[in-house]
Phi, psi and omega in degrees: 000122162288118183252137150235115142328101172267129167205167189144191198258129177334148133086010183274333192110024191292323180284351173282314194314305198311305189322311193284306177322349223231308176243033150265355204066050206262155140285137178230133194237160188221155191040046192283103153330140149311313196295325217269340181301311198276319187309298194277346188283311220262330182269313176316299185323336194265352156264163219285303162262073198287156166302151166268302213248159183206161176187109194246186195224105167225109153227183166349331193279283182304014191248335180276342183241348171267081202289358191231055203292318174294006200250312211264320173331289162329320170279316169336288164358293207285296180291321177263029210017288217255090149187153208243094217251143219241141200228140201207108178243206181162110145026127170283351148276345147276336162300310190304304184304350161334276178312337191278297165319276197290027167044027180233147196292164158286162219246320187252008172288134161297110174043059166049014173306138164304283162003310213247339182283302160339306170291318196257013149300304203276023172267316166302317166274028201283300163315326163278355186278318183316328221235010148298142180278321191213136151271114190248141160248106219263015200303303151236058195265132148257185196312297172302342177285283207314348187253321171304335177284337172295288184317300187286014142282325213276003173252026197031028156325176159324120188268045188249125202242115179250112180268102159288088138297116182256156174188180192250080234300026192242340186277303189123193198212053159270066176252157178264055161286163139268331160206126177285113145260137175237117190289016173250028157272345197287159171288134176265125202284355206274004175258042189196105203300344168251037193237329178341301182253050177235167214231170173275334177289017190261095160038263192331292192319302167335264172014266168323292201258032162278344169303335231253049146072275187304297177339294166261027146263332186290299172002271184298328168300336188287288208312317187306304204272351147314280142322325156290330211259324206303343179284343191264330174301315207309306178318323175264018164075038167240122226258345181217152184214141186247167192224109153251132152285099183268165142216199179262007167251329166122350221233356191219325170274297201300297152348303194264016173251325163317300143329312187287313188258002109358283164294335195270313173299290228322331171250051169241136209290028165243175183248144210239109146247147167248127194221163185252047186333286161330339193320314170320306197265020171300148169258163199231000000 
C-alpha cells in the first residue's frame, strides 16, 4: 500500500497537498492520529478489496491526542514500507502574508499571533521533519509547481528538488536562491526590432541566440557542473537547490537560458520546476 504522510508548518499547503494526492487516486484523510492511522492500515489489509493508495495530513493537531506521534510514525513505517513522509515548509514571510490575505489567527499563537504560533509549530515538529523523505519548500510555489513535484515523488524520482528561476534585475533581485546567474553577457534581444516582443519560450527568440557560441557553451557548463555539484548537496543533507537566471528585464535572455536548462534536467532522476518570475510584466 502507498502511503504518503503530509505534514508541516500552517499555511505551507498541506490541504492543497491532499486535495492533488486526492485527484491522484489517493484516499484522502485529513488530521489523523498515528495510533488510528496504523489501526486502519492494519484493517484495510483484511479486505477483500483493500486501498492501494492512501494519503493523510498528521500534524500539531495530532500531537494533542498522540504524545508518542514520532514513535507510532516510525512503526507506521515498520508495518507499511512503502511510506513516505512529505514535510511541507515555507519562508516566515510568506506565511505571515498567508495568514494576512485570510485574515486568520494561527491555531497554536497567544491570541492567534502568526508570529508566536509559527515558533512553536516549528519547536513541534522539529522531530518529524528530521524523519522526513522529502521536504518541499512551497514558498514560491503555486498549485501547478506544488502538484508537479508531488507527482514526479509519487513516481519515485530522486527526492531532490531543482527550483529553475528566471527575473529580472530591473524588477529587482527577490528572490531565495542559491545561485544567480547573470545572462547580460549574451546579446540582447530586446534592440532587435522583430525579436523585441517575444519572450524567451518563443522559437524564433531560442533561435537567435542559439546562433551565438557562448550561448551554448554557458548552456552545457551550467548542465555538466550541475550535475557534478547535486551529489554533494544530497551529501550535505540537502534535499533542494534554487538557481536565477537574471538578465535586466526577465523577459528574454534569462527567460531562454532558464528554459534551456530545463529541457536539458526536465528527464533526469530529480524533479525540476521552472518558473518565470516577471512573466506578468512581459510586453508583448
Amino acid at each position: 500500500m502507498k502511503v504518503k504522510i503530509i505534514t508541516g508548518l500552517s499555511g505551507s499547503g498541506k490541504s492543497t497537498a491532499l486535495r492533488i494526492f486526492e485527484d491522484l487516486d489517493y484516499y484522502a484523510m485529513d488530521n489523523v492520529p498515528a495510533t488510528l492511522l496504523e489501526s486502519f492500515i492494519k484493517l484495510n489489509k483484511q479486505q477483500e478489496k483493500p486501498i492501494d493508495k492512501l494519503a493523510c495530513v498528521v500534524d500539531f493537531r495530532s500531537i494533542k491526542v498522540d504524545k508518542n506521534l514520532v514513535e507510532n510514525l516510525e512503526n507506521l513505517k515498520k508495518i507499511n514500507e512503502d511510506t513516505k513522509i512529505i514535510y511541507l515548509t515555507s519562508q516566515d514571510e510568506t506565511i505571515l502574508k498567508r495568514y494576512n490575505e485570510l485574515r486568520r489567527p494561527h491555531p497554536l499563537g497567544s491570541f492567534g499571533d502568526v508570529k508566536d504560533g509559527l515558533i512553536k509549530e516549528k519547536r513541534e515538529l522539529k522531530k518529524i521533519k528530521e524523519m522526513a523523505d522529502i521536504i518541499i519548500d512551497t514558498s514560491s510555489y503555486n498549485n501547478k509547481d506544488l502538484k508537479k513535484v508531488l507527482l514526479n515523488f509519487s513516481k519515485n524520482k530522486e527526492n531532490f528538488i531543482i527550483n529553475l528561476f528566471s527575473f529580472g534585475y530591473k524588477n529587482g533581485l527577490s528572490l531565495d536562491v542559491d545561485v544567480v546567474f547573470d545572462l547580460r553577457f549574451l546579446p540582447n534581444p530586446f534592440y532587435i526590432k522583430d525579436l523585441k516582443h517575444l519572450n524567451g519560450t518563443d522559437e524564433k527568440l531560442q533561435e537567435y541566440l542559439d546562433g551565438f557560441e557562448i550561448a551554448n557553451d554557458f548552456k552545457n557548463l551550467v548542465y555538466d557542473n550541475l550535475l557534478k555539484l547535486i551529489p554533494y548537496f544530497i551529501k550535505e543533507g540537502k534535499n533542494s537547490i534554487s538557481i536565477g537566471f537574471g538578465c535586466t528585464g526577465g523577459q528574454h535572455r534569462s527567460v531562454y537560458m532558464c528554459e534551456k536548462i530545463y529541457e536539458k534536467l526536465k528527464d533526469s532522476d530529480y524533479i525540476v520546476v521552472r518558473k518565470h518570475r516577471d512573466r506578468e510584466k512581459w510586453k508583448k
